[in-house]
C-alpha positions in Angstrom: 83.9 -23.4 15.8 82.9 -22.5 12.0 79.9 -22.9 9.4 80.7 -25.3 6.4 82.2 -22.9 4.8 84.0 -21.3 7.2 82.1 -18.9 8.7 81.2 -18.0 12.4 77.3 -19.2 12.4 76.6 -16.1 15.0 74.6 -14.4 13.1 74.3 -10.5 14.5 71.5 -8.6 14.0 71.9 -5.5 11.1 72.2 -2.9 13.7 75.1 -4.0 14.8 76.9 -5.7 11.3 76.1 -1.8 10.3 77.2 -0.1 13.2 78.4 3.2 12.5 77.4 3.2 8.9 74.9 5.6 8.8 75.5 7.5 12.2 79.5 7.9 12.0 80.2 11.7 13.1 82.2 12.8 10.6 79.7 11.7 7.6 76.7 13.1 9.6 78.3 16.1 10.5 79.6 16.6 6.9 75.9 16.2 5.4 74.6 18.6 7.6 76.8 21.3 6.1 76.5 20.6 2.7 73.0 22.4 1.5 73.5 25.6 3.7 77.6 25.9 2.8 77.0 25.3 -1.2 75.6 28.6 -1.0 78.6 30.3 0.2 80.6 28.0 -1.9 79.4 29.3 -5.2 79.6 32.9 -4.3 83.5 33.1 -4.1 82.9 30.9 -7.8 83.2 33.9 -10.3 83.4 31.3 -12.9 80.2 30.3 -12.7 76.7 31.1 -13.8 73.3 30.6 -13.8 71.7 29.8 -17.2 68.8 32.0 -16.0 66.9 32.8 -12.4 64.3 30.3 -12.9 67.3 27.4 -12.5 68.6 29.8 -9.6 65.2 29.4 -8.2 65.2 25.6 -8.4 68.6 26.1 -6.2 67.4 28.3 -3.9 64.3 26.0 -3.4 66.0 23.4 -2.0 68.1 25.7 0.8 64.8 27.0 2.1 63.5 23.9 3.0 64.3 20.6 5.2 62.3 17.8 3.6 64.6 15.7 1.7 61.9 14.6 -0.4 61.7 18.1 -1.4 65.0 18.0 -1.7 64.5 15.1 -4.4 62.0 16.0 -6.6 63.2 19.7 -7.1 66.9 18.3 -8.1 64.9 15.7 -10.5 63.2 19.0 -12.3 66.4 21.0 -12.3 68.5 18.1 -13.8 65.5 17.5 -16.3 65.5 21.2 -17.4 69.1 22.4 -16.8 71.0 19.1 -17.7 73.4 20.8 -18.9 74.8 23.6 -16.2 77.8 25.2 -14.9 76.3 23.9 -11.5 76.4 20.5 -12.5 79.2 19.6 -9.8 76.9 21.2 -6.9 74.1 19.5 -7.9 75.7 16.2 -7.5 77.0 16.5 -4.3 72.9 18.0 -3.1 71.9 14.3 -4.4 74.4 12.8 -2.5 73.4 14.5 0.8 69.6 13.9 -0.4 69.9 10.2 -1.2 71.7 10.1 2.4 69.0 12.0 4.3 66.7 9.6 2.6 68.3 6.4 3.7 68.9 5.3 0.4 72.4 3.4 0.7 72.5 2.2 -3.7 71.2 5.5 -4.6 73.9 7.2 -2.0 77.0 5.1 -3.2 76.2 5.9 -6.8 75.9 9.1 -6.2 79.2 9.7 -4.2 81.0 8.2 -7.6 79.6 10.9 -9.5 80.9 13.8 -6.8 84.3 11.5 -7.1 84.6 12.2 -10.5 84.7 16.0 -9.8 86.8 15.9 -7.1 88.3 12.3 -5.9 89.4 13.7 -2.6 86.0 15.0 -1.5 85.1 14.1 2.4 81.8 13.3 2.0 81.8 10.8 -1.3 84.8 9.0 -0.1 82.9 8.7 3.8 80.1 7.8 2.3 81.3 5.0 -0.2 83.3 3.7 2.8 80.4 3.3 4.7 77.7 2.4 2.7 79.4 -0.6 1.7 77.9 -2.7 4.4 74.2 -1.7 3.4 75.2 -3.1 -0.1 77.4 -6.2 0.4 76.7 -8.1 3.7 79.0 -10.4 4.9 77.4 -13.5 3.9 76.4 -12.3 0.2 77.4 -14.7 -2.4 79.2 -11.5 -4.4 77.0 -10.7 -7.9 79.2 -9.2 -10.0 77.5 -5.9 -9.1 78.9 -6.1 -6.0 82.4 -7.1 -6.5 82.9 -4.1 -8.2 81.2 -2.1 -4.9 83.3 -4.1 -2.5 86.5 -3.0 -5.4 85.1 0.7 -5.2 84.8 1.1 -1.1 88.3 -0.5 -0.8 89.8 2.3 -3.3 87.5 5.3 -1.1 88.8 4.2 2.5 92.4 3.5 1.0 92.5 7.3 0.1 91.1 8.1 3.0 93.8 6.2 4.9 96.5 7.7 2.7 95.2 11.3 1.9 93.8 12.3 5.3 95.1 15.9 5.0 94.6 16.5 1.9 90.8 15.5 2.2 90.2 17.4 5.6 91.5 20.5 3.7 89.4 23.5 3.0 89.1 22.8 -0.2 87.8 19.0 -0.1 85.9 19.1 3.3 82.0 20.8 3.8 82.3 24.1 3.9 81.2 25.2 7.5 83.1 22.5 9.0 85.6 24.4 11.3 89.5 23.2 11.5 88.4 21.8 15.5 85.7 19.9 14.1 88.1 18.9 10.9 91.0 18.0 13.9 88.3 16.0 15.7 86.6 14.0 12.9 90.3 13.2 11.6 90.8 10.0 13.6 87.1 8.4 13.7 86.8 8.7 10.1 90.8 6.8 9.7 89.5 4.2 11.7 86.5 3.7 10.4 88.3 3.5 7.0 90.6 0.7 8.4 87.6 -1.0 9.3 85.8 -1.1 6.1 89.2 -2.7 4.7 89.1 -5.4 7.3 85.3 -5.6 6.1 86.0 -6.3 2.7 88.7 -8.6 2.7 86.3 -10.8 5.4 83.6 -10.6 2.6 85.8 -11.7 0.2 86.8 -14.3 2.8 90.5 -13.5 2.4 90.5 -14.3 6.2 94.3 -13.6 6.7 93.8 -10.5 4.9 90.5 -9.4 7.2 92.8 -10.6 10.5 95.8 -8.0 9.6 93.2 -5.3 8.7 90.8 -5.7 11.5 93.7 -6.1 14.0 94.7 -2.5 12.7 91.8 -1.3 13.5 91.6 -2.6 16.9 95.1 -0.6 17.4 93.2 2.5 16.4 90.0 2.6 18.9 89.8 -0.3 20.9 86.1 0.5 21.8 84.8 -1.4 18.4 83.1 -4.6 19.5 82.1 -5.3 15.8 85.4 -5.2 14.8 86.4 -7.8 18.0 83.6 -9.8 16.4 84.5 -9.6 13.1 88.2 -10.7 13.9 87.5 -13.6 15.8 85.5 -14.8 12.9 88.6 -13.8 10.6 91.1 -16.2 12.5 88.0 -19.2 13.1 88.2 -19.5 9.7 91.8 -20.6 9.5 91.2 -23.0 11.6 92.2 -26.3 9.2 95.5 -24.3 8.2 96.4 -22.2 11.4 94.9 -23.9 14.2 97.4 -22.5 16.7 95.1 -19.1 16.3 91.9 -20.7 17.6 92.5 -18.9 21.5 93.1 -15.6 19.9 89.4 -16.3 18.1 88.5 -17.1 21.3 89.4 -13.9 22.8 87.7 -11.8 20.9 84.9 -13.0 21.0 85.2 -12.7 24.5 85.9 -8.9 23.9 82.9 -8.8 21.7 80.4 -10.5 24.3 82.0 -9.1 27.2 82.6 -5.4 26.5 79.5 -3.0 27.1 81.2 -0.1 26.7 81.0 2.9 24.0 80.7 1.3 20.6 79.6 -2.1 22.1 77.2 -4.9 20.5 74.3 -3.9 21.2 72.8 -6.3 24.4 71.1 -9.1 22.4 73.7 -9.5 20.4 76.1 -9.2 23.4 74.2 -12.4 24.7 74.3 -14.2 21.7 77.4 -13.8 21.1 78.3 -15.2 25.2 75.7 -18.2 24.2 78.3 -18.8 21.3 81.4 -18.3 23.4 80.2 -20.6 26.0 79.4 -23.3 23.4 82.5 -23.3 21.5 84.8 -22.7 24.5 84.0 -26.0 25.7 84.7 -27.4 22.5 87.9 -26.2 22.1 88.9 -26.6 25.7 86.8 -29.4 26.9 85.5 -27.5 29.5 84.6 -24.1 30.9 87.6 -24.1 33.5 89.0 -20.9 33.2 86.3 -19.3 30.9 85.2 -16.6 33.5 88.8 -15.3 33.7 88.7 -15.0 29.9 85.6 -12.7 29.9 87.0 -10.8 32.5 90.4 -10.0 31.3 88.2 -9.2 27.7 86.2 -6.7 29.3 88.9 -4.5 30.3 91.2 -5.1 27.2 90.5 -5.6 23.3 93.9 -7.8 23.0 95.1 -10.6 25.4 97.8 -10.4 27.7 101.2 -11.3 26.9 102.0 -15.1 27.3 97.8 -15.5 26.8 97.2 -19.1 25.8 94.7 -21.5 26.3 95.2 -25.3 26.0 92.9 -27.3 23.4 91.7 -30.4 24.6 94.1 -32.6 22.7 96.8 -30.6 24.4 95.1 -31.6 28.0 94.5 -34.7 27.0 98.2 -35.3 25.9 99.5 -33.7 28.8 97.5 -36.2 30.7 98.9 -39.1 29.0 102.6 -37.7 29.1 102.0 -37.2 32.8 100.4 -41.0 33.2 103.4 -42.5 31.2 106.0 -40.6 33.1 104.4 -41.8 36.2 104.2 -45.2 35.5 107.8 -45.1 34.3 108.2 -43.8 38.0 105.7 -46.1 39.5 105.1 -49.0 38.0 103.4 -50.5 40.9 100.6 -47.7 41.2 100.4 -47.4 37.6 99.4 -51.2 37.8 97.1 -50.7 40.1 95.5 -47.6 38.6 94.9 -49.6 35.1 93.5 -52.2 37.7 91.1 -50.5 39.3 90.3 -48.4 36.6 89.3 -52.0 34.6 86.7 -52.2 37.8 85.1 -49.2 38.2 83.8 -50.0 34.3 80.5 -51.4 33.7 82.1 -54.8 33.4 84.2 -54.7 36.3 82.8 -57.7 38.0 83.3 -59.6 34.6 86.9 -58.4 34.7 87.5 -59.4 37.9 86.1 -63.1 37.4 88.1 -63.0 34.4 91.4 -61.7 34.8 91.4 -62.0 38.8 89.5 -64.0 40.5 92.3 -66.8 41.8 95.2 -65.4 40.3 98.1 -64.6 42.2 98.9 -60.6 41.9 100.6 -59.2 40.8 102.1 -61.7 39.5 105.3 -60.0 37.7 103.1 -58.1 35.6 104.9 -55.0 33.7 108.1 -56.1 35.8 106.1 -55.7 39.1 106.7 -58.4 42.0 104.7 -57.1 45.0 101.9 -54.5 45.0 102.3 -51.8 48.1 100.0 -49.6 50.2 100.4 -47.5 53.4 98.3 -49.9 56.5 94.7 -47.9 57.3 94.1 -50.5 60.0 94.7 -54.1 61.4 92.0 -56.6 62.7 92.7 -57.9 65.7 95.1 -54.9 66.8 97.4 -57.5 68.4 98.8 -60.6 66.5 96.0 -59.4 63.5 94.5 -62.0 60.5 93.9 -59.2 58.7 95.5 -55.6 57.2 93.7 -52.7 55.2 95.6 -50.9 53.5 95.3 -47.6 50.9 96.8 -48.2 47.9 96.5 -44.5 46.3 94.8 -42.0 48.8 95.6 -43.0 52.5 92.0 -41.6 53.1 90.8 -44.1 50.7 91.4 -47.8 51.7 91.0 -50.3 48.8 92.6 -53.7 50.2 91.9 -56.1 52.6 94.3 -58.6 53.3 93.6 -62.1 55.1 96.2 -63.9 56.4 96.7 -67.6 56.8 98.5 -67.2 60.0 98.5 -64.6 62.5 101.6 -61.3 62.4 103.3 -60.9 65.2 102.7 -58.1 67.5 100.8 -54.7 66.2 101.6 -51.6 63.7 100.6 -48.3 64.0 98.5 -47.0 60.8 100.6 -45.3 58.1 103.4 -47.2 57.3 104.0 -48.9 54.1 103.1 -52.8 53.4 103.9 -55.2 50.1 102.7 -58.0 49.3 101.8 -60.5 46.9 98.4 -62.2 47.1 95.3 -64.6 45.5 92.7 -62.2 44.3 89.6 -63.4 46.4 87.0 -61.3 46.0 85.5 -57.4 45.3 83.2 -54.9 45.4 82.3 -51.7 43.8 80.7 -49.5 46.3 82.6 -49.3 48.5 85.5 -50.1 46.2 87.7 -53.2 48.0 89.4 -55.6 47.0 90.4 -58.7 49.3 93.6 -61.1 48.8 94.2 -64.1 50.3 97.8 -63.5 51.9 100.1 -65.9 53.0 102.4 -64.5 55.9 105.5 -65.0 54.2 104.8 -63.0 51.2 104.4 -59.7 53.5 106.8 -57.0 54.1 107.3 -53.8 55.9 105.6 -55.4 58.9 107.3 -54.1 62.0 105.2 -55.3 65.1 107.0 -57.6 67.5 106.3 -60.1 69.7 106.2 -58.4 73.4 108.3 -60.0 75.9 106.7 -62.4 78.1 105.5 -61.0 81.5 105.1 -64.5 83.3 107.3 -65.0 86.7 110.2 -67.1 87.3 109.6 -69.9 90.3 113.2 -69.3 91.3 115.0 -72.4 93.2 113.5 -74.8 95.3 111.7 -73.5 98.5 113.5 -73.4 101.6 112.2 -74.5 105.2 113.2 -74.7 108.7 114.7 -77.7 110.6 113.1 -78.7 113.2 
């Protein structure tokens, strides 16, 4: 169910590894207030000034237009000529949003730290480090040391997030124009989406017990994230070697993952490569697809199993079926004979099996402790006084012996009841499966026909006449 190292060989396409990167609400919305807010922002700021009104110009440039490129090259001419300013702080945070209009995840992240270092509870640097992460450090990056330090950096940002939600949604750390309803609202998106980037990190660093416990906590929070169903079940395949017990949980989710096609789904292509993996590695684990359609369905309609969910690996089937053969030949030791018998002949070298081991030998012979074989009678040949007896030795539908008598049995037996007997293997064949004994008489029993009673009349005594 894993790569070589571990890892789910699914490989989802970047829309979906970077769902809700870019387009999260509260980030978005948060950007969108920046420019236009900064403006009222510095207004209540008596402390600050303006060196002169051409750097207020430079500021004011880049409020009257909506070209981020703009955006860039004006800030690049104001940092170059005012690199020293009181609005220092403001200019920072207009990269940040510029560098995020422009799609520029490095240049975004980097500029986030900077706002940090003004204010380390501002909404939009910490949202943004949070989420950029994934642009920076995909899962299956062999880490430079660059990135460790990113992957170090977005686990500090969402663990504030996590543990400073008020005080970062307050007035004085959230976009300006952002209302308290739109504050209230954003609140538990952007606390789940922080728990997520945690389980992110840890899977990157392929701490996998570590991405399990933080990914499940984010399944707790909004249910509806596929990627995170995904994500999870590749957490706990991972463990595989040391916590095999897991593997139906795995199994599960990515269930959920394929399955679910609701808000915050995999995208379809994804959805069907993920089911393509499902169905592969199901049968794998399982040794089938028995029961696989109930998985996907209960997945659909719920991120976490059912209480009491399991799902039998195919050692434990396979064990099962070996406990269950040993108990019943402990039970049976007859039929448990006779199941290794035919079993021997339904092989490709059943004929040589039976010319071996068989042919001429008189069955079953005290073998494992057994003295006669049995089978319910399917039919007798003649009807009355018969030479010969089918019989069923498994399935009463399925006769598999054919006894022929030395000597005739007396009367006739309705089909059904039971028959033993010990016998010379004569002959078989394959299709249809028989087997025929040589039988003698004596070494039947359960026979219950009778002789009938003779119907010829008595002469009586001697006829009498008449004198004459």
């Amino acid at each position: 169910m894993a790569g070589s190292r571990g890892e789910v060989v699914v490989r989802l396409s970047k829309s979906a590894v970077a769902t809700s990167v870019v387009s999260l609400a509260v980030v978005f919305l948060a950007s969108v207030f920046l420019v236009s807010g900064l403006a009222a922002q510095d207004k209540q700021d008596k402390k600050k000034e303006w060196k002169d009104r051409s750097e207020y110009d430079l500021y004011e440039a880049i409020t009257k237009t909506q070209d981020p490129n703009q955006w860039l090259s004006i800030l690049d001419k104001w940092k170059s000529q005012y690199a020293q300013s009181d609005y220092s702080d403001v200019r920072r945070q207009m990269y940040l949003t510029t560098y995020r209009a422009l799609n520029k995840p490095p240049e975004a992240f980097h500029a986030a730290l900077e706002v940090l270092k003004d204010n380390p509870d501002n909404l939009v640097a910490l949202s943004a480090i949070s989420g950029y992460v994934y642009a920076l450090v995909p899962l299956s990056a062999a880490l430079t040391p660059e990135q460790t330090v990113e992957l170090d950096t977005a686990e500090k940002a969402a663990g504030t997030i996590l543990g400073n939600l008020d005080t970062i949604y307050s007035k004085d750390n959230r976009p300006p124009e952002m209302t308290d309803d739109q504050a209230a609202k954003a609140r538990p998106e952007l606390k789940a989406f922080a728990q997520k980037t945690l389980g992110y990190i840890a899977l990157v660093r392929k701490d996998y017990e570590k991405a399990q416990a933080e990914l499940t906590k984010a399944l707790e929070m909004d249910a509806t994230q596929a990627q995170v169903s995904y994500w999870l079940g590749s957490a706990v395949v991972a463990q595989n070697k040391t916590k095999p017990e897991l593997q139906p949980s795995a199994l599960y989710d990515f269930a959920r993952a394929a399955a679910y096609d609701g808000p915050a789904g995999l995208p379809a292509p994804d959805r069907k490569q993920v089911m393509d993996y499902l169905n592969k590695v199901y049968v794998q684990y399982h040794g089938s697809s028995d029961g696989l359609d109930k998985l996907v369905a209960s997945a659909k309609s719920s991120a976490f199993p059912p209480a009491g969910f399991a799902l039998k690996s195919k050692s434990d089937i396979e064990k099962e079926r070996i406990d269950a053969e040993e108990a019943a030949a402990r039970a049976n030791p007859m039929l448990a004979l006779w199941k290794s018998i035919v079993k021997e002949l339904h092989s490709d070298g059943g004929q040589a099996y039976f010319d071996n081991n068989m042919k001429g030998a008189v069955l079953p012979g005290g073998v494992n402790n057994v003295a006669r074989f049995k089978g319910k009678l399917v039919s007798t040949s003649p009807t009355l006084r018969p030479k010969e007896l089918v019989l069923a030795m498994e399935d009463p539908a399925r006769p598999d012996v054919t006894l022929r008598l030395d000597s005739a049995l007396p009367g006739k037996m309705d089909p059904g009841g039971d028959i033993e007997f010990e016998g010379v293997a004569d002959s078989f064949t394959k299709d249809p499966f028989m087997v025929t004994f040589t039988v003698e008489k004596s070494k039947i029993d359960g026979w219950t026909g009778k002789n009938l009673p003779s119907t010829k009349k008595s002469g009586g005594g001697k006829k009498s006449g008449t004198s004459k």
